[in-house]
C-alpha positions in Angstrom: 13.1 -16.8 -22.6 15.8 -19.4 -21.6 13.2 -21.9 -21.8 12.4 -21.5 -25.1 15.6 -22.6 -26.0 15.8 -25.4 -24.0 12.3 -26.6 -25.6 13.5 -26.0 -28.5 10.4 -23.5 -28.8 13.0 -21.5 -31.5 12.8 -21.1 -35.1 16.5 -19.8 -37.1 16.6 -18.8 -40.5 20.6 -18.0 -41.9 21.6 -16.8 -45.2 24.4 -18.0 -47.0 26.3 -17.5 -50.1 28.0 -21.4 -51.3 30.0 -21.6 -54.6 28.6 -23.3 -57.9 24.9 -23.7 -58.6 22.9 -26.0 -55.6 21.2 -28.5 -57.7 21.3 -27.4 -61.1 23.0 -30.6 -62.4 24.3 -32.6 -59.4 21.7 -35.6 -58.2 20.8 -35.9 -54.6 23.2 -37.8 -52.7 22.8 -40.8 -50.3 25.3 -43.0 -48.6 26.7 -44.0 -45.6 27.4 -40.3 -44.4 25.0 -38.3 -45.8 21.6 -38.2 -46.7 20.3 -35.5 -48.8 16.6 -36.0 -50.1 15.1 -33.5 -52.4 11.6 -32.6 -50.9 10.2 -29.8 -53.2 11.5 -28.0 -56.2 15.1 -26.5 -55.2 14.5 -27.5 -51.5 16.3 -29.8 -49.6 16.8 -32.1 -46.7 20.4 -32.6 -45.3 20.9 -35.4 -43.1 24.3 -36.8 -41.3 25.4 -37.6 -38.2 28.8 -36.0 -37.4 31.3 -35.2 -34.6 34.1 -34.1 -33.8 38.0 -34.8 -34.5 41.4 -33.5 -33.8 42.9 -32.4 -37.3 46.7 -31.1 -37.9 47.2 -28.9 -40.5 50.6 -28.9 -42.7 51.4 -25.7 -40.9 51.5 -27.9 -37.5 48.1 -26.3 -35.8 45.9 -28.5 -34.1 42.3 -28.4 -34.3 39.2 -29.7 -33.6 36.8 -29.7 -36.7 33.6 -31.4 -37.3 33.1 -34.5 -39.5 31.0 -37.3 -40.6 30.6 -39.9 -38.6 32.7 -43.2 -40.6 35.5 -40.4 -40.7 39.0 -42.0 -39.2 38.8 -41.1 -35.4 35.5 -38.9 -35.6 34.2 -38.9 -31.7 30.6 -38.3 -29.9 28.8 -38.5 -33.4 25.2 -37.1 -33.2 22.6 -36.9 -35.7 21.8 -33.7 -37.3 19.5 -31.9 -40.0 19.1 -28.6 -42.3 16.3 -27.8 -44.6 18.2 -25.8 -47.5 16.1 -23.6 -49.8 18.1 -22.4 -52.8 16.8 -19.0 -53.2 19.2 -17.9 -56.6 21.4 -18.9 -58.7 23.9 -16.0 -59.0 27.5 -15.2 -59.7 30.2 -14.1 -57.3 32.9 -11.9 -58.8 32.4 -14.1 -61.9 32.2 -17.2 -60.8 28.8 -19.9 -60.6 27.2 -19.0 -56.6 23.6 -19.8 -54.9 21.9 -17.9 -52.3 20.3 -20.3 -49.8 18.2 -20.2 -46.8 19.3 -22.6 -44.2 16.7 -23.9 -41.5 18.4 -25.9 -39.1 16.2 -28.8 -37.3 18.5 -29.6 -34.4 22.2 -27.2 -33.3 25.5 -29.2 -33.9 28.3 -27.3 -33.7 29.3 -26.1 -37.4 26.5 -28.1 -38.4 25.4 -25.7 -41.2 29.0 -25.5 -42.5 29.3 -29.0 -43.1 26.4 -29.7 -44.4 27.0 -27.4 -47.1 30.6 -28.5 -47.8 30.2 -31.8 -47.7 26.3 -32.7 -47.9 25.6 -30.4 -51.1 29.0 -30.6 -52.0 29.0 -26.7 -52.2 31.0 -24.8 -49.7 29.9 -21.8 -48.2 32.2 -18.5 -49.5 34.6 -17.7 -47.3 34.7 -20.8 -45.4 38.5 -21.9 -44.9 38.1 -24.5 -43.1 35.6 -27.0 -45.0 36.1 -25.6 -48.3 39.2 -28.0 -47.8 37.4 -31.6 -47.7 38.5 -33.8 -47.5 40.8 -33.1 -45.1 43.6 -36.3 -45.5 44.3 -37.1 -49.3 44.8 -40.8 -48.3 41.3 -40.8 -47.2 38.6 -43.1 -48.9 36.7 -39.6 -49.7 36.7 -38.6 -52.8 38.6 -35.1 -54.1 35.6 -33.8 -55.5 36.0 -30.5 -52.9 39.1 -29.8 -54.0 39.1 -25.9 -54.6 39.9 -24.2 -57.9 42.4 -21.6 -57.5 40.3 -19.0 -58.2 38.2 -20.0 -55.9 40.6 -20.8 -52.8 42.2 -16.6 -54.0 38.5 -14.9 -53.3 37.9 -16.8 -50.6 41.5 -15.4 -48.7 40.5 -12.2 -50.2 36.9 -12.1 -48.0 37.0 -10.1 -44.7 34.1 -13.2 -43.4 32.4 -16.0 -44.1 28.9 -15.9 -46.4 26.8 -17.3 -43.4 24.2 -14.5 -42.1 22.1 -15.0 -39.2 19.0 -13.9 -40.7 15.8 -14.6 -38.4 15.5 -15.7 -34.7 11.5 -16.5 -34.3 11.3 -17.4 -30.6 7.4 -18.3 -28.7 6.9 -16.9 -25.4 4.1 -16.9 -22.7 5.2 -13.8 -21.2 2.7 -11.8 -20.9 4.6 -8.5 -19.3 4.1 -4.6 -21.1 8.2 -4.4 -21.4 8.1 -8.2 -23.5 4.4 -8.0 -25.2 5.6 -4.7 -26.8 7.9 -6.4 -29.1 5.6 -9.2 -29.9 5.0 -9.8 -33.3 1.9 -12.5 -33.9 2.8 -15.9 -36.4 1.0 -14.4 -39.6 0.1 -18.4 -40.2 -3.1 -19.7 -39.1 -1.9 -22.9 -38.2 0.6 -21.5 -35.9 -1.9 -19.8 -34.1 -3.9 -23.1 -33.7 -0.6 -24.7 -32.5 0.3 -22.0 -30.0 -2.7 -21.0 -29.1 -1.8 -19.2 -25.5 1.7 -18.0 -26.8 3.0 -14.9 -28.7 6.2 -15.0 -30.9 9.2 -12.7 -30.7 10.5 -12.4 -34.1 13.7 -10.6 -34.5 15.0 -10.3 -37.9 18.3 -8.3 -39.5 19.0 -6.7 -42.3 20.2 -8.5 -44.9 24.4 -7.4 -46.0 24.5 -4.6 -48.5 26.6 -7.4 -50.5 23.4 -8.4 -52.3 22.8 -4.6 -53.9 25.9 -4.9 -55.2 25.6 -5.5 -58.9 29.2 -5.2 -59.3 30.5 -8.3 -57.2 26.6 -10.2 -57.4 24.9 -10.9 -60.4 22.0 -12.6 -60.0 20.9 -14.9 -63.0 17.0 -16.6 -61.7 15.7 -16.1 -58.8 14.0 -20.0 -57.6 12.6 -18.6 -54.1 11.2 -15.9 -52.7 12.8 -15.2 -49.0 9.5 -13.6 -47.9 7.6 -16.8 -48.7 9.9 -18.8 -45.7 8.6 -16.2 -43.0 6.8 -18.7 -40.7 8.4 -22.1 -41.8 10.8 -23.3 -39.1 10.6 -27.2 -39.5 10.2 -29.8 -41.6 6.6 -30.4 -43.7 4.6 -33.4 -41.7 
């Protein structure tokens, strides 16, 4: 199974909860750190090549967090992508939210956490570190991140961040009773014709009891269907 990984023979689906409503007014951005193309209705491609830098915080803790690549000191850049699906537009304890469905195309570290923050310009709930871009106020970014109170108060208030691990599809050859038993066939043709020798282990979780929660999510239109994602882990053509 290790060599799935390393082939990249691996398909993740994660759930997240990001403040304000993904798309419903704000245009597609482009420039030089971020490229976000808008490939079907309410679906997304997030592009940007990031790395890492050693940021102080007013409280005097160093740490390493991940930004774009023309950042002041940003080291190693790599490229990286995300498919974003905005499942609904909802609202969180009152305030303008979107459910997404995040399908990440390669595995930088916090890669999904800044795409969100700082490619969509919507940070995910609960997120205390990138909810803060930009980071340095004398910065060419622009302050467009910076929280509302309101905001910045639920956020403290959340026991975690709104980023669930939702699906881990992985293709195996095993062929073994103790492996094969927890096989679960691609339900898509063409992934059959693709992987025609190979089986898929699909392990999927329950999704947090947040979302029955009428009370703290209200759910105003629901744009996709979760289901209808089962089997897509990468990027049409």
């Amino acid at each position: 199974m290790g060599k799935a990984f390393v082939k990249r023979m691996v398909g993740k689906h994660y759930l997240a909860i990001v403040w304000g409503h993904v798309g419903k007014s704000e245009p597609c951005l482009n420039g030089p750190d971020c490229r976000v193309e808008c490939i079907g209705s309410h679906v997304y491609k997030v592009q940007m090549s990031i790395g890492i830098v050693s940021h102080k915080w007013p409280c005097g803790r160093e740490q390493k967090i991940v930004v774009p690549e023309s950042f002041p000191l940003c080291q190693s850049p790599r490229e990286s992508c995300t498919l974003v699906v905005v499942l609904e537009h909802a609202y969180l304890c009152g305030q303008p939210a979107s459910r997404l469905l995040l399908i990440p195309q390669t595995g930088r570290r916090h890669q999904l956490r800044v795409h969100c923050a700082i490619g969509l310009r919507h940070p995910i709930v609960g997120d205390l570190i990138y909810s803060q871009w930009p980071f340095i106020s004398t910065s060419s970014y622009s302050s467009h991140l910076s929280q509302d109170v309101r905001l910045s108060s639920i956020d403290h208030c959340l026991d975690r961040m709104m980023l669930h691990a939702y699906r881990l599809n992985i293709v195996v050859r095993s062929r073994r009773k103790q492996v094969t038993a927890h096989h679960l066939l691609r339900m898509d043709d063409d992934e059959d014709a693709r992987f025609p020798r190979h089986k898929t282990l699909d392990i999927v979780t329950d999704e947090p009891v947040f979302f029955r929660d009428q009370s703290v999510w209200k759910v105003e239109i629901t744009l996709h269907e979760l289901s209808a994602w089962k089997n897509v882990y990468c990027l049409p053509g």
